[in-house]
C-alpha positions as a Markdown table, in Angstrom:
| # | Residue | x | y | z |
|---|---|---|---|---|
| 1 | Unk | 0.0 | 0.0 | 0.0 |
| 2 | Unk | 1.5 | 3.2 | -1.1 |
| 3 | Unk | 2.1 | 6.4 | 1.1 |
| 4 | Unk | -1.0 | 8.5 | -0.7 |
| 5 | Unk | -3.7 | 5.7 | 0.2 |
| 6 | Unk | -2.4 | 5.3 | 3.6 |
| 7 | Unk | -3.1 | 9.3 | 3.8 |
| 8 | Unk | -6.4 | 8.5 | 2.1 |
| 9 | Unk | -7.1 | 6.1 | 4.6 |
| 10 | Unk | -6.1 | 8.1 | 7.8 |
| 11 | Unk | -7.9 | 11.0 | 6.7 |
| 12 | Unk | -11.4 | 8.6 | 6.1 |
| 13 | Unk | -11.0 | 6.9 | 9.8 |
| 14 | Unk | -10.5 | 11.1 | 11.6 |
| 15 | Unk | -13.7 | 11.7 | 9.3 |
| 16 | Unk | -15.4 | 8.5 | 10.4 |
| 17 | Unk | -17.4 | 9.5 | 13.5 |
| 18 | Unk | -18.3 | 13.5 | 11.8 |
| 19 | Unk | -19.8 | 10.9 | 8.9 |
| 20 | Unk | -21.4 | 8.0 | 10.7 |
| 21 | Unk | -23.3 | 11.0 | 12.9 |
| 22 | Unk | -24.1 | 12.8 | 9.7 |
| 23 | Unk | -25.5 | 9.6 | 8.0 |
| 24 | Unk | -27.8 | 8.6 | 11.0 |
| 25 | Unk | -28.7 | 12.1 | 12.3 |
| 26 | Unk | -29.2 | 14.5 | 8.7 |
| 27 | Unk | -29.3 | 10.9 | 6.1 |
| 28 | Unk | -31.6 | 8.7 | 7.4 |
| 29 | Unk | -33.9 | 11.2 | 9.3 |
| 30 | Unk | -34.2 | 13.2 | 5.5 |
| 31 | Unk | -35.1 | 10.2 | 4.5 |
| 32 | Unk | -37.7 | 9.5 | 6.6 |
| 33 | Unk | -39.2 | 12.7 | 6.5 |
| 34 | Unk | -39.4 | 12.4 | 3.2 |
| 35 | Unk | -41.3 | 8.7 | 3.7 |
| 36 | Unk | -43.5 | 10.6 | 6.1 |
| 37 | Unk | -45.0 | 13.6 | 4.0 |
| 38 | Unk | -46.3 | 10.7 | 2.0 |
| 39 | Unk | -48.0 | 9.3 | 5.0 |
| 40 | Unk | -51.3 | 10.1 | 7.8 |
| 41 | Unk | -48.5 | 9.2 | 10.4 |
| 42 | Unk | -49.2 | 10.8 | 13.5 |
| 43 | Unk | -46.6 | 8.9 | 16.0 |
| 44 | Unk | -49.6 | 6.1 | 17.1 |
| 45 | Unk | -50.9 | 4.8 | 14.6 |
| 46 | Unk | -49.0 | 2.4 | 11.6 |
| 47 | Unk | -48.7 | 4.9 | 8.7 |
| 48 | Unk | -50.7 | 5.3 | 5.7 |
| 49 | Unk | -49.5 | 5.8 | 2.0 |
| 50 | Unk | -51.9 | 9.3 | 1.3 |
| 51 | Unk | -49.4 | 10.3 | -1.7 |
| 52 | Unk | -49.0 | 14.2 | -2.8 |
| 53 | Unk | -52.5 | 14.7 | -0.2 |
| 54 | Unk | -50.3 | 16.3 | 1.9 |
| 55 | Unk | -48.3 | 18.6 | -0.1 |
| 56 | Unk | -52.0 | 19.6 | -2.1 |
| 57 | Unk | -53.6 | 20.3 | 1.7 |
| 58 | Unk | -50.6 | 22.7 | 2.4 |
| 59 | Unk | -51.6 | 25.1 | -0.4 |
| 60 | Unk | -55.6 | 25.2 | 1.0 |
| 61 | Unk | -54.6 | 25.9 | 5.1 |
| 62 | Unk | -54.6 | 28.9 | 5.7 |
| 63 | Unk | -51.9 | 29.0 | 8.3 |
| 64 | Unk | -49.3 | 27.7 | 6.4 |
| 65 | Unk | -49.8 | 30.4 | 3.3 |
| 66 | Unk | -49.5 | 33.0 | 6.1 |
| 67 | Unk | -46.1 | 31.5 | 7.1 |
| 68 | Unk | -44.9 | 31.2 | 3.0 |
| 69 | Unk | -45.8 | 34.8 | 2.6 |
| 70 | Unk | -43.8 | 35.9 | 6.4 |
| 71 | Unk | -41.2 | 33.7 | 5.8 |
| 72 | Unk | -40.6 | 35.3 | 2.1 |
| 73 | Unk | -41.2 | 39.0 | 3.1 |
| 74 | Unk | -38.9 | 38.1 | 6.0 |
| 75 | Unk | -36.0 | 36.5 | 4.1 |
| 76 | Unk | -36.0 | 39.2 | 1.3 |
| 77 | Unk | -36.3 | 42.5 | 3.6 |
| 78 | Unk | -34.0 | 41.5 | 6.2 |
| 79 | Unk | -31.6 | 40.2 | 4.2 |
| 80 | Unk | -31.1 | 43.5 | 1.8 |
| 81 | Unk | -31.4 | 45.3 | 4.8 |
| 82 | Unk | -28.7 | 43.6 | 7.1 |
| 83 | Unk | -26.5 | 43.5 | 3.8 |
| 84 | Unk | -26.5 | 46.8 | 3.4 |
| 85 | Unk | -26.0 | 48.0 | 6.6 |
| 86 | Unk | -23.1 | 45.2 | 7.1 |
| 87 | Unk | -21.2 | 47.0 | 4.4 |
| 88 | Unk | -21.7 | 50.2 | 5.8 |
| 89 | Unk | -20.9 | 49.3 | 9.0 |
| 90 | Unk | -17.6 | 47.6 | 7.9 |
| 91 | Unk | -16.5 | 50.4 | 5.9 |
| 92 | Unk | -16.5 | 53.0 | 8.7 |
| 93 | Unk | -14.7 | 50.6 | 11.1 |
| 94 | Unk | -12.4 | 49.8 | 8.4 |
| 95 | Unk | -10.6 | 53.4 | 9.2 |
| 96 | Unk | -7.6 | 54.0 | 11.3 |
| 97 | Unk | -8.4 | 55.8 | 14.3 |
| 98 | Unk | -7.5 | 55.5 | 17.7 |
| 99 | Unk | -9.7 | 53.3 | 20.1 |
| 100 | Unk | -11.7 | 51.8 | 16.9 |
| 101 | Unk | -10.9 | 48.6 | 18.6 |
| 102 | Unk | -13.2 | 49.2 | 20.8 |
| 103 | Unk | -15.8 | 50.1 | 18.6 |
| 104 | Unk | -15.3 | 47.1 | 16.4 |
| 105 | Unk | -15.9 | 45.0 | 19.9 |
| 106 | Unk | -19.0 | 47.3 | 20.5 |
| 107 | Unk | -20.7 | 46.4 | 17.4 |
| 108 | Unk | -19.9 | 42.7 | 17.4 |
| 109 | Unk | -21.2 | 42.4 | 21.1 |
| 110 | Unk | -25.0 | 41.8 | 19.8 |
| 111 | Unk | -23.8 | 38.9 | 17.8 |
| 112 | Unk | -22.1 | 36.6 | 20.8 |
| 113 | Unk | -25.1 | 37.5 | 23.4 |
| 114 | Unk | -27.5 | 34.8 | 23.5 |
| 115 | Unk | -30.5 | 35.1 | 21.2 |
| 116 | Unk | -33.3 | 33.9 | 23.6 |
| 117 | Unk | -31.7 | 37.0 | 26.0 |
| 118 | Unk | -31.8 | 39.2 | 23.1 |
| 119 | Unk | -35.0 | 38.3 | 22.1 |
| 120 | Unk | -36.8 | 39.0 | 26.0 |
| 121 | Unk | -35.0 | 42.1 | 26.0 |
| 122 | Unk | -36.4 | 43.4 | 22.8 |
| 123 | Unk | -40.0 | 41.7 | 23.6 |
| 124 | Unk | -39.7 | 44.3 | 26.6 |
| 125 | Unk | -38.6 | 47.2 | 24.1 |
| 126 | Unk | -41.6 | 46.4 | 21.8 |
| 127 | Unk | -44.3 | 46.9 | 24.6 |
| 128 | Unk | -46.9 | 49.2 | 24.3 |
| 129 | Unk | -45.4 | 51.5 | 27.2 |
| 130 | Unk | -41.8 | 50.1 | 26.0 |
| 131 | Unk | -38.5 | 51.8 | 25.0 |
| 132 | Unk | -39.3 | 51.9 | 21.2 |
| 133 | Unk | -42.7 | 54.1 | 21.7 |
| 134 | Unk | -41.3 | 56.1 | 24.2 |
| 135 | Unk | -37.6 | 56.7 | 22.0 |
| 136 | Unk | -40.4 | 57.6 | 19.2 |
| 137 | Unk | -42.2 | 60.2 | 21.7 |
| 138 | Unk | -38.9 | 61.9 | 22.1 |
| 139 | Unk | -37.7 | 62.2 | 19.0 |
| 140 | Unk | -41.1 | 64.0 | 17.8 |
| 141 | Unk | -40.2 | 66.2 | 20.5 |
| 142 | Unk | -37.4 | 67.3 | 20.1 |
| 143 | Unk | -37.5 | 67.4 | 16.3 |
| 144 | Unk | -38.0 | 71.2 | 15.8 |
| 145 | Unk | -34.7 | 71.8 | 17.7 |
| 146 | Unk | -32.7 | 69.2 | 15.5 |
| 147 | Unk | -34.5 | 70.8 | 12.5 |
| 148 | Unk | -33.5 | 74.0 | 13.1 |
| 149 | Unk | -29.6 | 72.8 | 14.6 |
| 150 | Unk | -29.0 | 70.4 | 10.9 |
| 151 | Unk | -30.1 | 73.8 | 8.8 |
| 152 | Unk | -27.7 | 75.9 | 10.5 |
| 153 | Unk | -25.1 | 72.9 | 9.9 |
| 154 | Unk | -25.9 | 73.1 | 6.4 |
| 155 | Unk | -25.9 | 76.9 | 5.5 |
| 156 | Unk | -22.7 | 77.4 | 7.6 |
| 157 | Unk | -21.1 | 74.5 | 5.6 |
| 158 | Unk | -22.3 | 75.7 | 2.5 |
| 159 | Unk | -21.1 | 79.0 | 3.3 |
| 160 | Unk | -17.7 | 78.0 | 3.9 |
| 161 | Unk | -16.9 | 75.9 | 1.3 |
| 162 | Unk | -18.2 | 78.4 | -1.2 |
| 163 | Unk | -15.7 | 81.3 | 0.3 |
| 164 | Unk | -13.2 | 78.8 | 0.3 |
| 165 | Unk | -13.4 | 78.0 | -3.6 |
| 166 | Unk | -14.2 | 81.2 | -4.8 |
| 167 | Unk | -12.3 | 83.4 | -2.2 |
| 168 | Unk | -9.2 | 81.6 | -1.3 |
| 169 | Unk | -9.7 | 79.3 | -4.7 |
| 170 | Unk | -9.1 | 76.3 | -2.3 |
| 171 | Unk | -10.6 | 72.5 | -3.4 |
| 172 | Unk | -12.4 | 72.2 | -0.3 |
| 173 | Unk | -14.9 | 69.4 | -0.4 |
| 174 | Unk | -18.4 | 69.7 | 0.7 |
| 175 | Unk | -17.5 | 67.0 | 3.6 |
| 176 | Unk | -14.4 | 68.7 | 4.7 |
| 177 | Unk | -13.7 | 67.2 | 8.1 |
| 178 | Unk | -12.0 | 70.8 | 9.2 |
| 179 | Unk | -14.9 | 73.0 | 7.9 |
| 180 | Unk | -17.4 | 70.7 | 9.5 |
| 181 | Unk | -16.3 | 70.5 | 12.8 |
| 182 | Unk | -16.5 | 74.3 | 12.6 |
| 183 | Unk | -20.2 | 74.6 | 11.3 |
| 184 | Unk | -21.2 | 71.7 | 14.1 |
| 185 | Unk | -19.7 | 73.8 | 17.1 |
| 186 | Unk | -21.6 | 76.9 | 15.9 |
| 187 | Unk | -24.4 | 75.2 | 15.2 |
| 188 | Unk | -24.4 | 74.1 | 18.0 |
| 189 | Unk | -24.0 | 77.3 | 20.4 |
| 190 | Unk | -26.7 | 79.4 | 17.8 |
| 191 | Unk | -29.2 | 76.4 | 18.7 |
| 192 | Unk | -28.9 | 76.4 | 22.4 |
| 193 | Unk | -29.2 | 80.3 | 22.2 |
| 194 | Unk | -32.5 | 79.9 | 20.5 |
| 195 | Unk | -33.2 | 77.4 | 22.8 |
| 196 | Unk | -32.9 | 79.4 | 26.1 |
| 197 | Unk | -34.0 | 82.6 | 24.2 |
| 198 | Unk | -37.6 | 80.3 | 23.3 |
| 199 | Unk | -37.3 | 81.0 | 19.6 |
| 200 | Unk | -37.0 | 77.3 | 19.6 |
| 201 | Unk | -38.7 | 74.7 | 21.9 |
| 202 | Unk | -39.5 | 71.3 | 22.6 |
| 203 | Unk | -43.2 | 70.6 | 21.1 |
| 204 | Unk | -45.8 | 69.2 | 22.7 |
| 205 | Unk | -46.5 | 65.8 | 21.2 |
| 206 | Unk | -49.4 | 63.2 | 22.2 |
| 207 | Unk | -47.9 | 60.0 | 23.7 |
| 208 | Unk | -46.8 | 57.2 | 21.2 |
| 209 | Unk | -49.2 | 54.3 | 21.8 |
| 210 | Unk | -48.2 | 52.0 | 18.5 |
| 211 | Unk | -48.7 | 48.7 | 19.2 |
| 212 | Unk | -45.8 | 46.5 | 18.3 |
| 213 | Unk | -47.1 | 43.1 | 18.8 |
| 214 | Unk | -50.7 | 42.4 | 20.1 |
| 215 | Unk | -52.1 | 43.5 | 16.8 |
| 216 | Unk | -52.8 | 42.1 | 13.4 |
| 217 | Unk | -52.4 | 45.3 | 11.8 |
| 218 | Unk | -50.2 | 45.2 | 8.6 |
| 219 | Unk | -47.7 | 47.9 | 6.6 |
| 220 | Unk | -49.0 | 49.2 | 4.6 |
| 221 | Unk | -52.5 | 49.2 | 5.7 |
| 222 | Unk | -54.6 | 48.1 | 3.2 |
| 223 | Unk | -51.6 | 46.1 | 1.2 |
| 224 | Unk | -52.2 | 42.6 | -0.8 |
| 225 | Unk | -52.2 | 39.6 | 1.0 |
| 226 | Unk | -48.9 | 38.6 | -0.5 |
| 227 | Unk | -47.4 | 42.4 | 0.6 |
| 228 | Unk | -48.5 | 43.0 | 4.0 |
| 229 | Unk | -46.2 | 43.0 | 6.6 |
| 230 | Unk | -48.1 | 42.1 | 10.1 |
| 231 | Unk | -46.5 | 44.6 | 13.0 |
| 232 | Unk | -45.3 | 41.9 | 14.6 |
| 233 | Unk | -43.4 | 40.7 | 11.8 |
| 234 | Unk | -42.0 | 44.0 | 11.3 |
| 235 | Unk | -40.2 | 44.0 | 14.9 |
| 236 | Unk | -39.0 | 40.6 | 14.6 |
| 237 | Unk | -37.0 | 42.2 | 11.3 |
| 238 | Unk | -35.8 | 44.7 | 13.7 |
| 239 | Unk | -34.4 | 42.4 | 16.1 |
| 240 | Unk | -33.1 | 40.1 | 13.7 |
| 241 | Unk | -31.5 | 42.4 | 12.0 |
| 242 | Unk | -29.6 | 44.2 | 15.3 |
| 243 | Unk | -28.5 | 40.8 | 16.1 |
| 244 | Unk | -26.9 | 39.6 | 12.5 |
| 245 | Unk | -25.7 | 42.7 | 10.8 |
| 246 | Unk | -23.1 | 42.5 | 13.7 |
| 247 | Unk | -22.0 | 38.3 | 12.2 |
| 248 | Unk | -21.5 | 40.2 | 8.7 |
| 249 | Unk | -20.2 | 42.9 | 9.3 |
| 250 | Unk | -17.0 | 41.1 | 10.9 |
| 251 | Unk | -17.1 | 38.9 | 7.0 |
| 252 | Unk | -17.1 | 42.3 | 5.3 |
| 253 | Unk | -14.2 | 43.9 | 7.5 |
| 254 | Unk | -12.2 | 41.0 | 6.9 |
| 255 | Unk | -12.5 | 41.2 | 3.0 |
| 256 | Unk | -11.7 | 45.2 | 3.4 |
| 257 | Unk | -8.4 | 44.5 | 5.4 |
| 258 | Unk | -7.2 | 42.6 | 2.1 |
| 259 | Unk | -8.4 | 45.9 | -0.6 |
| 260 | Unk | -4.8 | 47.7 | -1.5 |
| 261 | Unk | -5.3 | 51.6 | 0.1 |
| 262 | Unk | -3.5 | 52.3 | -3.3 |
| 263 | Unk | -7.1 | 52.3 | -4.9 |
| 264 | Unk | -8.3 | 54.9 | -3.0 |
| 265 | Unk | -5.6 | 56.9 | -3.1 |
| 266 | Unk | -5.5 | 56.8 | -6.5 |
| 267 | Unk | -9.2 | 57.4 | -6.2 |
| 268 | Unk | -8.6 | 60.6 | -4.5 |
| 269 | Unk | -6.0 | 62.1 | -7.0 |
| 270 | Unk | -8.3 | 61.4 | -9.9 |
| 271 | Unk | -11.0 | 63.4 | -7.6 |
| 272 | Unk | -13.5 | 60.7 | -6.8 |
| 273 | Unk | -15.3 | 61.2 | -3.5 |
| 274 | Unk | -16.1 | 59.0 | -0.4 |
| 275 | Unk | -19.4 | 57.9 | -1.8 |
| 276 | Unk | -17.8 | 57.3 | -5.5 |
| 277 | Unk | -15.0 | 55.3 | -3.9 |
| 278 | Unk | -17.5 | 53.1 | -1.7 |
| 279 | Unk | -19.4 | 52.4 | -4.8 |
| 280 | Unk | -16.7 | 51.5 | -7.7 |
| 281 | Unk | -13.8 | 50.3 | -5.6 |
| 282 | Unk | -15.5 | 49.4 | -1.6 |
| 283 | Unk | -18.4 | 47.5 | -3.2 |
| 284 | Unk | -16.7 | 46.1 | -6.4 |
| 285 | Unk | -13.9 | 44.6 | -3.9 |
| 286 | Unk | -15.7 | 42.5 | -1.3 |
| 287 | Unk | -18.3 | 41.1 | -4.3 |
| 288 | Unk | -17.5 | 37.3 | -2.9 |
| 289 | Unk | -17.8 | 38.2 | 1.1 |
| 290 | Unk | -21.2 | 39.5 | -0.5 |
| 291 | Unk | -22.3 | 36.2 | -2.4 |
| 292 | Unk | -21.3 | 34.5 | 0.7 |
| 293 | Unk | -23.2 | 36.7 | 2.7 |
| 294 | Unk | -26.4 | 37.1 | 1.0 |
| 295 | Unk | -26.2 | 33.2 | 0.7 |
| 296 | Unk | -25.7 | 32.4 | 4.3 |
| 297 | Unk | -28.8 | 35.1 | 5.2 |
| 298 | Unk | -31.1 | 33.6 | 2.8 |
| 299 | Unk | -30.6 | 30.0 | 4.3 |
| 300 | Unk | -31.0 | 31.6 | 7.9 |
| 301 | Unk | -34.1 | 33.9 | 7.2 |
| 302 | Unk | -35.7 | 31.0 | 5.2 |
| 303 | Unk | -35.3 | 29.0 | 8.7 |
| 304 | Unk | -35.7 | 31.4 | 10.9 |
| 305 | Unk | -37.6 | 30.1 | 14.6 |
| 306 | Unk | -36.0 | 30.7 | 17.8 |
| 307 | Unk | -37.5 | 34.4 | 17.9 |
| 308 | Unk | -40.6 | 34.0 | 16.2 |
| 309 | Unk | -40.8 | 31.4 | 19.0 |
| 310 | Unk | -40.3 | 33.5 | 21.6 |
| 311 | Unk | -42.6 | 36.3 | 20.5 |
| 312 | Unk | -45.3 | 33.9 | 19.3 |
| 313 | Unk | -47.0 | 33.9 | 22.9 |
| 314 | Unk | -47.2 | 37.7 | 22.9 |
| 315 | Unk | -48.3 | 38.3 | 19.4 |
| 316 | Unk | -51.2 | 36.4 | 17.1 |
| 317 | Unk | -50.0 | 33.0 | 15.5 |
| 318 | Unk | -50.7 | 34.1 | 12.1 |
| 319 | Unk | -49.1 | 37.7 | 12.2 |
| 320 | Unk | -45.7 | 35.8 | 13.0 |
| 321 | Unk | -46.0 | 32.4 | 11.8 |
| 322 | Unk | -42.8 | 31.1 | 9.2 |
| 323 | Unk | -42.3 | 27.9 | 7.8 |
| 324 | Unk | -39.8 | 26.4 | 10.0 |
| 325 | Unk | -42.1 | 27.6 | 13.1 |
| 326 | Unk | -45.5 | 26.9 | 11.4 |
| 327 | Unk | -43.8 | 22.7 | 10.6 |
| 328 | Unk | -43.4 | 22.8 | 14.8 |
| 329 | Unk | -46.4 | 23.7 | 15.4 |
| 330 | Unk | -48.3 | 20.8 | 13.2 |
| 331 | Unk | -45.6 | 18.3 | 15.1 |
| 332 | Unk | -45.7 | 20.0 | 18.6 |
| 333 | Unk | -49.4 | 20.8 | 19.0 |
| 334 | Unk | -49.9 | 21.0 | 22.6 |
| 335 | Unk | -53.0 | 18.6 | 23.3 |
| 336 | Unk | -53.8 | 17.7 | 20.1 |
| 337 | Unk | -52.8 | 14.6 | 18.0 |
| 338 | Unk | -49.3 | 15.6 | 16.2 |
| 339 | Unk | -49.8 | 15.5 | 12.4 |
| 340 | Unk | -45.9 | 13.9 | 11.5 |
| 341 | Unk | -46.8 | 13.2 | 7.9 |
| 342 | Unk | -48.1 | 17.0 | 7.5 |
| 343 | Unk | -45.2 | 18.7 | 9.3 |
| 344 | Unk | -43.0 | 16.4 | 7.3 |
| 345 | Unk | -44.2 | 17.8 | 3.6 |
| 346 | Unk | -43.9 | 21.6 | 5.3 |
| 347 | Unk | -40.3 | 20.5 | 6.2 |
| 348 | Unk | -39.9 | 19.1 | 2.7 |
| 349 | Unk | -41.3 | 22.0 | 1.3 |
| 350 | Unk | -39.1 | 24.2 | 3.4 |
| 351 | Unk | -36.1 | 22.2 | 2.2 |
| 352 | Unk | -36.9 | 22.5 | -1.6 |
| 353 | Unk | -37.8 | 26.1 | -1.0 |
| 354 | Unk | -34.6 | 27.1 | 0.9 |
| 355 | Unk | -32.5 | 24.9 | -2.0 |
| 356 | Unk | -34.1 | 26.6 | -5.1 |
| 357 | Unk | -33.4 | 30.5 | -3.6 |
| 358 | Unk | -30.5 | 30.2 | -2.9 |
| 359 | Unk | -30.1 | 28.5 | -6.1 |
| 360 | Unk | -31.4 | 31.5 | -8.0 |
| 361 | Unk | -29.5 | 33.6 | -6.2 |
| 362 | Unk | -26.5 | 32.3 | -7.2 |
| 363 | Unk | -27.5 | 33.0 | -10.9 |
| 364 | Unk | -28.3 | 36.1 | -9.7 |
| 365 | Unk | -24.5 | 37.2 | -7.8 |
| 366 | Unk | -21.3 | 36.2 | -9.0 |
| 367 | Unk | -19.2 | 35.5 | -6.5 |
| 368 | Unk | -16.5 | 36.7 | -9.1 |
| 369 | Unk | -18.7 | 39.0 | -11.3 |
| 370 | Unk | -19.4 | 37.9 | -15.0 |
C-alpha cells in the first residue's frame, strides 16, 4: 500500500465519527421525513400511503400560506437590509483611528449574546409602554430643535466651502472634516441660544401608543395579501437584524483588510469622492464576502424560529407564523394529535424552498462577477 492511500485512509477513519453521525442524524432522518410527507402518520398509529395529499392540503390551510408569505417577506427584507447595513458598518470601522478597537468589539457584542436573552430584552422594548414608543415620543419632541440645529449645519457649511473656492480658490470638499467640525460647534452654540432665548422649543406631542405586537395590523395598511407585513413581523425584522448585521459585518471587514489603500488613493488624485469610492472600488472589492453573505442570510431567514418562538406567545400565531415555526407547530401541537406526515411535507417543502433560492440567487451574484 502506497504512502497517498495510507493518507487516504487516515484521513477517512479522523472523518469517520463526523460521517457516521451525519448519516444517522441529517441521512436517514431526511429520509424519513421524506417517507413521512407521503403518509397520515401521527406517532400512534402504523402509517398510511396518502401520496401528494399532503403537499396539495398545504396550499388550502390557511396558516401555512401565512407562514410562505412571512417567511418570504422576511427573508428578502431583512436580508437586503442587514447586507447593506453590514457593508456600511464595515466600511466606517475599516478606518484608522485611535480606540476603533473598541468600537469594532462594540458592534460585534450583539452577535455573541445569546439570542433567547436578546429576544426578552427586545419583547420588553416592543411593549406598548416600552423603550421603542417612548424613544419615538422623544424624538417627535425634540425634532423642531434638530430641524433647526442640521439647517444651521448646512448653511454654515455651504457657506464656507463656497468662500473657500471662490475666495481663497481652495478645493475644499463639501464633507471637509476641518470645515465641519467648525459649522457643528456653531451650530451648536446658535441652537442652544435659540433654545434658552424660546425662539426654539420642545413641542408638545401626544404620547406614542403604536402597538408592536398584540395586533394584526399590517404595513402598509390596506396592502395585498402577499405584501402586507403584520406589525409583529415587522419587529421581529428589527431584532433580527440588530442581532446579525453585527455576524456580517465582521465577514465584510475582513475582505476590506485585504483591498490595496493604493485604490483609494488613487481614487482621491483622480478626484473621486467617499461615496464614488464606496461604490466603484468598496463594493466592487468585497463582491464574494457579499455572495457568501447574502447566501448564508437567505438560508437563515428562510429557517428562521427561535424568535418567532419566543414572540409567538405575545403576538397572534398568524401575524408571526414562518415555515420552519408553522412545521413545529403541526408536530408539537400541545393537546392535540401531532400530524408527522403533514409537518414532514412543510419541512420538505421548506427544504426545496430554501435549495431553489438560494439557487437563484447564485445565478443572480457572481461570486466573481461575470
Amino acid at each position: 500500500m502506497n504512502v497517498r492511500r495510507i493518507d487516504t485512509v487516515a484521513a477517512y477513519l479522523f472523518l469517520a465519527p463526523f460521517l457516521i453521525l451525519l448519516v444517522i442524524f441529517f441521512g436517514f432522518s431526511t429520509l424519513r421525513a421524506v417517507y413521512f410527507s407521503f403518509t397520515d402518520y401521527d406517532l400512534f398509529t402504523t402509517p398510511n400511503w396518502v401520496g401528494f395529499k399532503n403537499y396539495v392540503d398545504l396550499f388550502r390551510d390557511a396558516l401555512f400560506l401565512s407562514a410562505l408569505r412571512n417567511s418570504i417577506l422576511f427573508a428578502v427584507i431583512v436580508t437586503t437590509v442587514q447586507t447593506f447595513f453590514a457593508l456600511v458598518m464595515a466600511a466606517v470601522l475599516n478606518q484608522k483611528v485611535r480606540g476603533i478597537e473598541f468600537f469594532r468589539a462594540a458592534f460585534y457584542m450583539p452577535s455573541i449574546t445569546s439570542s433567547v436573552v436578546i429576544t426578552l430584552i427586545f419583547l420588553w422594548m416592543f411593549q406598548r409602554r416600552g423603550l421603542i414608543n417612548y424613544l419615538s415620543e422623544q424624538a417627535q419632541r425634540v425634532l423642531p430643535v434638530v430641524a433647526v440645529f442640521l439647517l444651521i449645519v448646512a448653511v454654515l457649511q455651504v457657506g464656507q466651502v463656497l468662500y473657500e473656492r471662490r475666495r481663497l480658490h481652495l478645493p475644499a470638499q463639501w464633507t471637509d472634516p476641518a470645515l465641519l467640525v467648525v459649522s457643528l460647534l456653531v451650530a451648536g452654540g446658535a441652537t442652544w441660544l435659540l433654545s434658552v432665548t424660546g425662539i426654539v422649543s420642545l413641542r408638545e406631542v401626544a404620547s406614542v401608543d403604536t402597538i408592536w405586537l398584540q395586533t394584526r395590523a399590517t404595513v402598509p395598511p390596506n396592502a395585498p395579501f402577499w405584501l402586507a407585513m403584520p406589525m409583529p413581523l415587522v419587529a421581529i425584522m428589527i431584532q433580527n437584524v440588530f442581532t446579525t448585521v453585527p455576524t456580517f459585518m465582521l465577514m465584510y471587514l475582513a475582505a476590506l483588510q485585504d483591498v490595496p489603500k493604493s485604490h483609494y488613493e488613487a481614487a482621491s488624485l483622480d478626484g473621486a469622492g467617499p461615496a464614488q469610492q464606496f461604490f466603484w472600488i468598496t463594493i466592487p472589492s468585497v463582491r464574494p464576502v457579499t455572495f457568501l453573505v447574502v447566501t448564508l442570510s437567505m438560508i437563515g431567514t428562510l429557517q428562521m424560529f427561535d424568535q418567532v418562538a419566543i414572540f409567538g406567545d405575545a403576538a397572534p400565531l398568524r401575524s408571526v407564523v414562518t415555515l420552519a415555526y408553522f412545521v413545529y407547530n403541526r408536530m408539537f401541537p400541545g393537546g392535540q394529535t401531532p400530524e408527522v406526515g403533514f409537518a414532514a411535507a412543510g419541512a420538505i417543502f421548506l427544504a426545496l424552498l430554501t435549495l431553489t433560492v438560494v439557487l437563484i440567487q447564485r445565478r443572480l451574484v457572481r461570486p466573481e462577477g461575470g
